[in-house]
Phi, psi and omega in degrees: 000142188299166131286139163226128165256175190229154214211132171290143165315330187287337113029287218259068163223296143350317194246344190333306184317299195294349195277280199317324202253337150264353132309286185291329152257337182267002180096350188307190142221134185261151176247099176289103170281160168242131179060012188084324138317134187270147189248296215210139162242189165237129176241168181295170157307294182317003195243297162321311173307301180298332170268338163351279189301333181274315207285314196292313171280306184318307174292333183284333168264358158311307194291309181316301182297304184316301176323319195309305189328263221295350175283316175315281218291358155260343158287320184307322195271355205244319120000319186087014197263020181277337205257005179298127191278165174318304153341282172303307167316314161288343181288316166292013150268322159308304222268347198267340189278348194251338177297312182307322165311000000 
C-alpha cells in the first residue's frame, strides 16, 4: 500500500516540486490539510486509473442490481406474489426453506 504524508496547505505551494515528485515517482499520496482538516489529496495517475476502474465496476453493478430489482418485481407482479401480506411471505420462505433441506 502506498505512504501518504500529509502537507498544510499553506505549504504546498513552497514545496510542490517535492509534492509532485513523491507523488509521481516515489508512490506516495500527499494529503493537502487546511486547519488541521485534511481537504484534498494528491494521487498518481495510476491511483487514478484505478478508482476509475473501480467507480466503473461499482456503476456496472448498480446497473446489474437495479435490472434484477426490476426483473423480481415484474415476476412478482405477474405471478400475484406483489399482492402477498407479511404473513404469507413468510410462510413461502418457511416452505422454500424446508424444501431447501
Amino acid at each position: 500500500m502506498a505512504q501518504s504524508f500529509e502537507i498544510p496547505a499553506s505549504e504546498v505551494r513552497a514545496q510542490i516540486s517535492e509534492v509532485i515528485s513523491r507523488v509521481a515517482y516515489g508512490g506516495e499520496r500527499v494529503v493537502i490539510s487546511r486547519n488541521g482538516k485534511p481537504q484534498v489529496a494528491v494521487i498518481s495517475i495510476a491511483d487514478l486509473d484505478r478508482l476509475k476502474k473501480l467507480d466503473e465496476q461499482l456503476e456496472a453493478r448498480r446497473r446489474r442490481a437495479a435490472q434484477a430489482l426490476t426483473a423480481i418485481r415484474e415476476e412478482a407482479a405477474r405471478s400475484g406474489l406483489d399482492k402477498l401480506t407479511d404473513e404469507e411471505i413468510d410462510a413461502e420462505i418457511s416452505e422454500a426453506r424446508r424444501a431447501r433441506r
